[in-house]
N, CA, C and O atoms as a GROMACS GRO file, in nm:
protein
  396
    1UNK      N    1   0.085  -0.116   0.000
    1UNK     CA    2   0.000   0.000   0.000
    1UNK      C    3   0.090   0.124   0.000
    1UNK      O    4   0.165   0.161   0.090
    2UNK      N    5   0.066   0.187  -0.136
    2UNK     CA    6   0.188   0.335  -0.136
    2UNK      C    7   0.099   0.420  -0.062
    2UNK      O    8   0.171   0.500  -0.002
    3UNK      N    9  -0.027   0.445  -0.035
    3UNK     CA   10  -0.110   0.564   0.023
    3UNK      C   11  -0.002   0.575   0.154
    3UNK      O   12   0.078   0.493   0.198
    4UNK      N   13  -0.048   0.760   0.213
    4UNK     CA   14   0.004   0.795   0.329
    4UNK      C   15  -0.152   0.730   0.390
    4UNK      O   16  -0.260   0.738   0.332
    5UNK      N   17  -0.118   0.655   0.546
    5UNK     CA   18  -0.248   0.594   0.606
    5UNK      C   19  -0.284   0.717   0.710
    5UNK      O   20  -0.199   0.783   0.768
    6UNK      N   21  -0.411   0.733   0.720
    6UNK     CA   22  -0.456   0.842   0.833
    6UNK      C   23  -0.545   0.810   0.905
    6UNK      O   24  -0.621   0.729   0.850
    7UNK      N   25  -0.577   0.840   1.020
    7UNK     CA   26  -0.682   0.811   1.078
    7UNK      C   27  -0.821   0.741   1.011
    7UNK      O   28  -0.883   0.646   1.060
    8UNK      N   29  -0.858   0.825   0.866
    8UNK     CA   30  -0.932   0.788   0.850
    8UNK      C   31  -0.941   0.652   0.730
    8UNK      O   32  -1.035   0.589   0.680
    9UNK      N   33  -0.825   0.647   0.718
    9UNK     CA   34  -0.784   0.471   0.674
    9UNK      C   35  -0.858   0.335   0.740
    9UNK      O   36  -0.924   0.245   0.686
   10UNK      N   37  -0.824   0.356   0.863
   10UNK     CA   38  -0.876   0.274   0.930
   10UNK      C   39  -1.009   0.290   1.040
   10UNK      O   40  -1.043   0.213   1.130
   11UNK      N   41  -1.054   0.386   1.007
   11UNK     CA   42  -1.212   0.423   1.076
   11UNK      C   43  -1.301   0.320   1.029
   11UNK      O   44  -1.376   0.269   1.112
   12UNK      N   45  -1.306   0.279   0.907
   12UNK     CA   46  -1.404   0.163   0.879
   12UNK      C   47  -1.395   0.045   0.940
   12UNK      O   48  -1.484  -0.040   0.933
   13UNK      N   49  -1.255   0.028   1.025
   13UNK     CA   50  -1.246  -0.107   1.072
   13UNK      C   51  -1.213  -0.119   1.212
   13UNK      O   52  -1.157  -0.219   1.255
   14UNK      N   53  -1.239  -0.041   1.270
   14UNK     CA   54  -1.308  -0.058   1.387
   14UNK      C   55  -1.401  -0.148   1.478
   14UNK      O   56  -1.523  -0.128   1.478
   15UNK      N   57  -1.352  -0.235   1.546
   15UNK     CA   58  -1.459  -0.327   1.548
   15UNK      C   59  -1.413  -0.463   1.503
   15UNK      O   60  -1.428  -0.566   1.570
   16UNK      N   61  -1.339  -0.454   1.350
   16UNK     CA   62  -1.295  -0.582   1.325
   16UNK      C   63  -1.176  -0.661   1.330
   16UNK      O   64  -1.082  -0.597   1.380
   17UNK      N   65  -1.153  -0.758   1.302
   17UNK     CA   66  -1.069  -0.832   1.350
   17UNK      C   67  -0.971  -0.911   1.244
   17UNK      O   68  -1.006  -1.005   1.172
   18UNK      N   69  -0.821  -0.842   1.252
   18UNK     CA   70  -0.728  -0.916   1.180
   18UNK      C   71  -0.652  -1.023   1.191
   18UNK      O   72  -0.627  -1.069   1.303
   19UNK      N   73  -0.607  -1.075   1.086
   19UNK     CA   74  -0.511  -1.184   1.137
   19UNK      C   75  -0.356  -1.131   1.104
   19UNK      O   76  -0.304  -1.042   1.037
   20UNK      N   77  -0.317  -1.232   1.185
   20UNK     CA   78  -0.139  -1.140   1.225
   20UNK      C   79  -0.084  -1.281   1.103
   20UNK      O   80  -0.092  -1.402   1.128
   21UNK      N   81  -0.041  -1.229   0.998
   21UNK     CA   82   0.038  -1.301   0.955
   21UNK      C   83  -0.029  -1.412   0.890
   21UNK      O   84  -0.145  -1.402   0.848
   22UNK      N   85   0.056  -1.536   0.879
   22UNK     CA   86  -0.032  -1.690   0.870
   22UNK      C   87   0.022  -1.755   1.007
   22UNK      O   88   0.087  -1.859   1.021
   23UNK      N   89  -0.014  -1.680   1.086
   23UNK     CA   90  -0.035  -1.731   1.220
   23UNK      C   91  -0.152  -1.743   1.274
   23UNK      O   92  -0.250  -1.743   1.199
   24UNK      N   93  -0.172  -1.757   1.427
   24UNK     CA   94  -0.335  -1.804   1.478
   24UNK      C   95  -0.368  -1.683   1.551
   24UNK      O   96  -0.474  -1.668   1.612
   25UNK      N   97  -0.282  -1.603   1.543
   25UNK     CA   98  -0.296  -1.534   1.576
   25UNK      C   99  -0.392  -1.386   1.546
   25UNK      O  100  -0.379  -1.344   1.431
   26UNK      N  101  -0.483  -1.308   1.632
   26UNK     CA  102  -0.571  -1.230   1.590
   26UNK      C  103  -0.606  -1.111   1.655
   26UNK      O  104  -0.638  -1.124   1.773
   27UNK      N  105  -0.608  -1.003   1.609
   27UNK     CA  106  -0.648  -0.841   1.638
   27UNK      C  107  -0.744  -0.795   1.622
   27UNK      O  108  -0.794  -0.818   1.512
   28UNK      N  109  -0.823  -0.705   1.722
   28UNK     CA  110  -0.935  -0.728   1.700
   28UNK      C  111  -0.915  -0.521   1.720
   28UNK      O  112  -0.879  -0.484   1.831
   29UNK      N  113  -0.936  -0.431   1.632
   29UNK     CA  114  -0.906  -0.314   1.654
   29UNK      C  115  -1.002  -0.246   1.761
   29UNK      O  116  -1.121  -0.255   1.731
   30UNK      N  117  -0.981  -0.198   1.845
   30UNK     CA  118  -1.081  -0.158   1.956
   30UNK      C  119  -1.118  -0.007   1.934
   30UNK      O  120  -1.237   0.024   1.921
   31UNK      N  121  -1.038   0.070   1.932
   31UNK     CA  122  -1.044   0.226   1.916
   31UNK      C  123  -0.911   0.321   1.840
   31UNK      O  124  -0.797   0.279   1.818
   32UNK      N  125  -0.957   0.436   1.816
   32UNK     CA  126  -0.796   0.491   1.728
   32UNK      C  127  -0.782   0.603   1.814
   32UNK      O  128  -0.891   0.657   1.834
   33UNK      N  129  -0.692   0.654   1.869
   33UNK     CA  130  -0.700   0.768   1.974
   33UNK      C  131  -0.600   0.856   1.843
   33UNK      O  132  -0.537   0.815   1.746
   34UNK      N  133  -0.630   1.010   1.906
   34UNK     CA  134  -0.565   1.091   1.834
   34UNK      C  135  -0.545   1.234   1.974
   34UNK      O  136  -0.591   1.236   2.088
   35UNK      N  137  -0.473   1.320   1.913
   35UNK     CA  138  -0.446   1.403   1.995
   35UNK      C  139  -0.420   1.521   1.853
   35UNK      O  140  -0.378   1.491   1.741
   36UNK      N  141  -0.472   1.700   1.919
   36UNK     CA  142  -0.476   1.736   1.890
   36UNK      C  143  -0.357   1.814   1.772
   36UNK      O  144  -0.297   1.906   1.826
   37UNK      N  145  -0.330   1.798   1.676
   37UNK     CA  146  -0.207   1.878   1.574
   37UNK      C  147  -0.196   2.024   1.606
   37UNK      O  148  -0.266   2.120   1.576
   38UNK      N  149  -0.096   2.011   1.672
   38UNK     CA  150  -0.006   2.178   1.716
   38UNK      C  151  -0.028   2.255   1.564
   38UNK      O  152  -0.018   2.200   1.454
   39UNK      N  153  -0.054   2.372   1.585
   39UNK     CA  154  -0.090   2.484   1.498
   39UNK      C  155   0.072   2.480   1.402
   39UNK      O  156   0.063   2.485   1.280
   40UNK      N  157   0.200   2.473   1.461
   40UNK     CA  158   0.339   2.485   1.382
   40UNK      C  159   0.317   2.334   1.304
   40UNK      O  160   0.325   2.333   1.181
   41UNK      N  161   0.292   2.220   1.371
   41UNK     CA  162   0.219   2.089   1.260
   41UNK      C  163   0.159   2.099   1.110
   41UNK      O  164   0.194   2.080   0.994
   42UNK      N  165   0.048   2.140   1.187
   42UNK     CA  166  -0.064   2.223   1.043
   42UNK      C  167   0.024   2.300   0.985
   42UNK      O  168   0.085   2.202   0.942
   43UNK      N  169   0.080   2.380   0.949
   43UNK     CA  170   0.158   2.470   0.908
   43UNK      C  171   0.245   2.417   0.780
   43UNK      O  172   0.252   2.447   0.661
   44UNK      N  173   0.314   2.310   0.878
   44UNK     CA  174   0.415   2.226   0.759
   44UNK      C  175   0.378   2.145   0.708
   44UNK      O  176   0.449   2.089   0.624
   45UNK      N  177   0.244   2.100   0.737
   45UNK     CA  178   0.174   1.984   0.669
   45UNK      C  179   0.181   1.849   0.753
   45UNK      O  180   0.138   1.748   0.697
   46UNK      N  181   0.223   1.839   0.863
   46UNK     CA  182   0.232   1.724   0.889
   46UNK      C  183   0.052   1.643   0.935
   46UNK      O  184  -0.037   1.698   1.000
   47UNK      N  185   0.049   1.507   0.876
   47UNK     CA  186  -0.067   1.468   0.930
   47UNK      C  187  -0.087   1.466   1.090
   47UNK      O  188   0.012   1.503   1.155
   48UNK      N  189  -0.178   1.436   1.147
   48UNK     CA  190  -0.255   1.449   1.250
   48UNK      C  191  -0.226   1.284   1.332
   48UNK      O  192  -0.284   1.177   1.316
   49UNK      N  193  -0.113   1.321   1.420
   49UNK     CA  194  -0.054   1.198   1.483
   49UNK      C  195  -0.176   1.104   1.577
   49UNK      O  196  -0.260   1.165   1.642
   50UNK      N  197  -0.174   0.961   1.574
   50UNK     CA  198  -0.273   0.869   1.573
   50UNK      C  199  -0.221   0.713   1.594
   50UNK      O  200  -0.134   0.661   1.523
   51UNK      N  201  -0.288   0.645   1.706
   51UNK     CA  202  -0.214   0.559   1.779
   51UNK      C  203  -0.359   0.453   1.721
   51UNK      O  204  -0.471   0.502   1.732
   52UNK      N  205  -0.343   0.311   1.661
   52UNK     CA  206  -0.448   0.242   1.687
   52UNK      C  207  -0.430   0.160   1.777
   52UNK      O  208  -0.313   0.136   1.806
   53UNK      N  209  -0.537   0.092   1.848
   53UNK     CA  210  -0.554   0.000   2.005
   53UNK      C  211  -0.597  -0.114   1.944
   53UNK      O  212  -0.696  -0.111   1.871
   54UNK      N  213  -0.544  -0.204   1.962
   54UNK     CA  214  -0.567  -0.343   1.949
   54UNK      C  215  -0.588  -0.415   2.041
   54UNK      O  216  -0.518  -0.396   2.140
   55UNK      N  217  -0.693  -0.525   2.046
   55UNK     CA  218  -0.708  -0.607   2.146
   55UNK      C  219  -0.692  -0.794   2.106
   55UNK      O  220  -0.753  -0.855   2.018
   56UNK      N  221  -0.600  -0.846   2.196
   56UNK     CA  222  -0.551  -0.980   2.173
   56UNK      C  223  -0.588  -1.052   2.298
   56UNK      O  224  -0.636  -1.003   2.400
   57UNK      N  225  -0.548  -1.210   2.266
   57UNK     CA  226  -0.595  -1.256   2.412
   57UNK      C  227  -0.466  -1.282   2.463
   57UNK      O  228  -0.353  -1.285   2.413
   58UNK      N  229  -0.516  -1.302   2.588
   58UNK     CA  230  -0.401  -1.314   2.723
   58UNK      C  231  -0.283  -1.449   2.657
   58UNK      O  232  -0.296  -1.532   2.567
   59UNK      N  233  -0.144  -1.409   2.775
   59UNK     CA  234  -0.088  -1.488   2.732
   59UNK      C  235   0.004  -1.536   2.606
   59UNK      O  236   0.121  -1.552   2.640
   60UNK      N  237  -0.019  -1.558   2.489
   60UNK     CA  238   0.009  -1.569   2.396
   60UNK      C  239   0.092  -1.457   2.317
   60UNK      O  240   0.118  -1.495   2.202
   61UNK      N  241   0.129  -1.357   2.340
   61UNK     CA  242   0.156  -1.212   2.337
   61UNK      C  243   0.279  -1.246   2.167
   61UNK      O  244   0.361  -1.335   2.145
   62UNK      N  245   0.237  -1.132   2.087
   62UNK     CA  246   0.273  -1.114   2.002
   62UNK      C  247   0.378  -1.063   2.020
   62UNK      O  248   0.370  -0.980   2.111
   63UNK      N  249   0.516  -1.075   1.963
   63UNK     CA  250   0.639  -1.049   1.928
   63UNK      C  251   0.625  -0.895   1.871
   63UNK      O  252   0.607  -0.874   1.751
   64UNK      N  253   0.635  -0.797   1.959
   64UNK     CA  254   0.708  -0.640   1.884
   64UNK      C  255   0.795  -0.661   1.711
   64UNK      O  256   0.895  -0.724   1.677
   65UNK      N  257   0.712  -0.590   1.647
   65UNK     CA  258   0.798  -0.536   1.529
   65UNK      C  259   0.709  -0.533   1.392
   65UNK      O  260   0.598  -0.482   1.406
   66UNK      N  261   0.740  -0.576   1.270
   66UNK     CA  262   0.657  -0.593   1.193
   66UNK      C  263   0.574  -0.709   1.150
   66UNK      O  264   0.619  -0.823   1.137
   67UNK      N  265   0.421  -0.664   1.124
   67UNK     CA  266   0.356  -0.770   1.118
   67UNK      C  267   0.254  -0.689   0.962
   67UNK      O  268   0.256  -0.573   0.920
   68UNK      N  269   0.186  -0.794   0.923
   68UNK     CA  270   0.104  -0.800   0.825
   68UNK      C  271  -0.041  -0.823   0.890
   68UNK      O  272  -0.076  -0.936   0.925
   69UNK      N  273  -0.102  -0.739   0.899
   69UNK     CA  274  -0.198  -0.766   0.937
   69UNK      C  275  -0.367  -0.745   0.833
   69UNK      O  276  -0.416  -0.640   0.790
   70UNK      N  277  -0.395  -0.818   0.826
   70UNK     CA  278  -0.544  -0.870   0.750
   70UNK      C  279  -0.664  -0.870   0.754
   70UNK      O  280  -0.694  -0.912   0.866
   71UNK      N  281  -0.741  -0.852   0.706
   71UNK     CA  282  -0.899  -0.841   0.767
   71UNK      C  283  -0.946  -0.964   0.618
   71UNK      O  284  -0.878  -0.987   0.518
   72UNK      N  285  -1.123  -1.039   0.667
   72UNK     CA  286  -1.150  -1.108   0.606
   72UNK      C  287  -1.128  -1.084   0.458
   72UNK      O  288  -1.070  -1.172   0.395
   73UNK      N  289  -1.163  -0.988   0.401
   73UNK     CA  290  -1.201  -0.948   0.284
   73UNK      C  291  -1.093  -0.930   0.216
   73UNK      O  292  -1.120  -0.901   0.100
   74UNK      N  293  -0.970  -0.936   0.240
   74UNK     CA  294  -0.861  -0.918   0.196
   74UNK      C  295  -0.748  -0.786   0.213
   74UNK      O  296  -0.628  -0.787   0.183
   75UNK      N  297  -0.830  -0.671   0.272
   75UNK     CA  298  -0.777  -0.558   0.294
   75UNK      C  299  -0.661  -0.634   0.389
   75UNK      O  300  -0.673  -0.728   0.467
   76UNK      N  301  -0.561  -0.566   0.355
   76UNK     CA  302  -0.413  -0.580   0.446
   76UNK      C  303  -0.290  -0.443   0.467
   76UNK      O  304  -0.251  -0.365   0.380
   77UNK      N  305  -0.250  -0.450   0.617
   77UNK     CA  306  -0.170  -0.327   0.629
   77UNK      C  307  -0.045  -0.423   0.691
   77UNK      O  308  -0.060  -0.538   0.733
   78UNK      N  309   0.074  -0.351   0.686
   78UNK     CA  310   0.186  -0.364   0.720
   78UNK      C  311   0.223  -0.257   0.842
   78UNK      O  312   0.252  -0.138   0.828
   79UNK      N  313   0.213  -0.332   0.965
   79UNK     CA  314   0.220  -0.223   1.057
   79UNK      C  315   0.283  -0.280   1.159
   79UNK      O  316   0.269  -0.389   1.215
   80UNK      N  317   0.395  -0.140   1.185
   80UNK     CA  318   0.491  -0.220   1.334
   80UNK      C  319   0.387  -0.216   1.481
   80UNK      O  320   0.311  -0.123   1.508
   81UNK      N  321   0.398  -0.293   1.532
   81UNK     CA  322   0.254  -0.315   1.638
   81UNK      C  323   0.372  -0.376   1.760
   81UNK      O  324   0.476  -0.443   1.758
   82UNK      N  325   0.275  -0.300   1.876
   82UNK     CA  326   0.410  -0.310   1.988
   82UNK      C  327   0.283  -0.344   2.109
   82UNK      O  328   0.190  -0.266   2.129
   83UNK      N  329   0.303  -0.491   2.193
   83UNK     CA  330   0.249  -0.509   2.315
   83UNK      C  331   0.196  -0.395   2.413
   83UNK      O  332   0.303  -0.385   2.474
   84UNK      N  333   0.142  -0.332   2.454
   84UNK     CA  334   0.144  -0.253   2.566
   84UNK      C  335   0.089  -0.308   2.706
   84UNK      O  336   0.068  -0.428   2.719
   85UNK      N  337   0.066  -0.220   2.809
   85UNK     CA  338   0.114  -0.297   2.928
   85UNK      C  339  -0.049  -0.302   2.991
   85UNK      O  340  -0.081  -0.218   3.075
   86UNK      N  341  -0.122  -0.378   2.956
   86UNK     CA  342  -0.271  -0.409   2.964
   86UNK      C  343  -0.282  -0.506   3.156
   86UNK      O  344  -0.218  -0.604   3.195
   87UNK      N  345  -0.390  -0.421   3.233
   87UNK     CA  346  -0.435  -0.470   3.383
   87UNK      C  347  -0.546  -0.587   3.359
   87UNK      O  348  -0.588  -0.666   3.443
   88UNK      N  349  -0.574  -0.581   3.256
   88UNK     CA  350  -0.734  -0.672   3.209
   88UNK      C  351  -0.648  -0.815   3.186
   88UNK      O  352  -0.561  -0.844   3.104
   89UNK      N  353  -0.713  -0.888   3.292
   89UNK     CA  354  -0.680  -1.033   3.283
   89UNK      C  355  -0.729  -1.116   3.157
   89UNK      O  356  -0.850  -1.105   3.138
   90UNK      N  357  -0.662  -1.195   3.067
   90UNK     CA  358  -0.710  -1.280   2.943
   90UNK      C  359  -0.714  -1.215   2.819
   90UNK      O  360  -0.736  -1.265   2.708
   91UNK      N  361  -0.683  -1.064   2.855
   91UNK     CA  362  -0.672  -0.993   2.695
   91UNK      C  363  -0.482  -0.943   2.693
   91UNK      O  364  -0.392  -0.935   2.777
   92UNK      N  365  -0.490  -0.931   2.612
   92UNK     CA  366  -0.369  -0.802   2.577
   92UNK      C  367  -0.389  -0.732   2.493
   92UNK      O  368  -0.470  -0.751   2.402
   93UNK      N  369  -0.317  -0.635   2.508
   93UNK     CA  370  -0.351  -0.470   2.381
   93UNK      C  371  -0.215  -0.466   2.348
   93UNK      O  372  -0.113  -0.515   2.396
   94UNK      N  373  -0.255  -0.366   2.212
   94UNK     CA  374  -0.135  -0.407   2.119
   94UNK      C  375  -0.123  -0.219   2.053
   94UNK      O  376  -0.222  -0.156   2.089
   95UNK      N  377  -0.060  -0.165   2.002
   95UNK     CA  378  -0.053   0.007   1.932
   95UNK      C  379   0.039  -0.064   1.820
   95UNK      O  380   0.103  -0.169   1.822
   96UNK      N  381   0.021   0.022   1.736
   96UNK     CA  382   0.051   0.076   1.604
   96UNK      C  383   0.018   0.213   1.625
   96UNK      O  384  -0.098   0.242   1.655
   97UNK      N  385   0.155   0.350   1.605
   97UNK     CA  386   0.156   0.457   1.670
   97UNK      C  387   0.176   0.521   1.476
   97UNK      O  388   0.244   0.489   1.378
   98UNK      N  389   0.078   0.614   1.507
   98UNK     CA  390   0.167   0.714   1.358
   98UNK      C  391   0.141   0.854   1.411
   98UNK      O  392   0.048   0.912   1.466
   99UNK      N  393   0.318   0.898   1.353
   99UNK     CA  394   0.313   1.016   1.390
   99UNK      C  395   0.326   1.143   1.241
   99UNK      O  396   0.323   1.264   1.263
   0.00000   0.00000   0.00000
């Protein structure tokens, strides 16, 4: 995928659930947080920095770095996706950060 990805890349998929690879592994996107673009940002053009939240199950914890990740239909992104440090017993959460 040559597109620059933005927030609103992945607004449609919200909700659904990728596969990591040809592994058994699976992501299920929960929410996309964003924070507001500093006025000197806008200025130079930079897009509007944006973290997506992933949710995995406990245990099994995905390896930091690059992964391929998939949805049924065939849509696929290439995104470095990094564990984060989740209190909820049986899940884990996962970011893919763009700045």
């Amino acid at each position: 995928m040559d597109e620059v990805l933005t927030r609103e890349s992945f607004e449609p998929h919200v909700g659904k659930t990728f596969r990591i690879g040809n592994s058994h592994h699976t992501l299920t996107l929960v929410r996309i947080e964003t924070r507001p673009i500093e006025p000197w940002e806008q200025a130079i053009g930079l897009r509007t920095p944006f973290n997506l939240i992933f949710r995995g199950t406990g245990g099994d914890v995905i390896a930091e770095g690059m992964h391929r990740l998939a949805l049924e239909d065939g849509t696929s992104f290439d995104l470095y996706v990094n564990p984060v440090h989740t209190p909820m017993r049986g899940q884990q959460n996962y970011q893919s950060s763009f700045n």
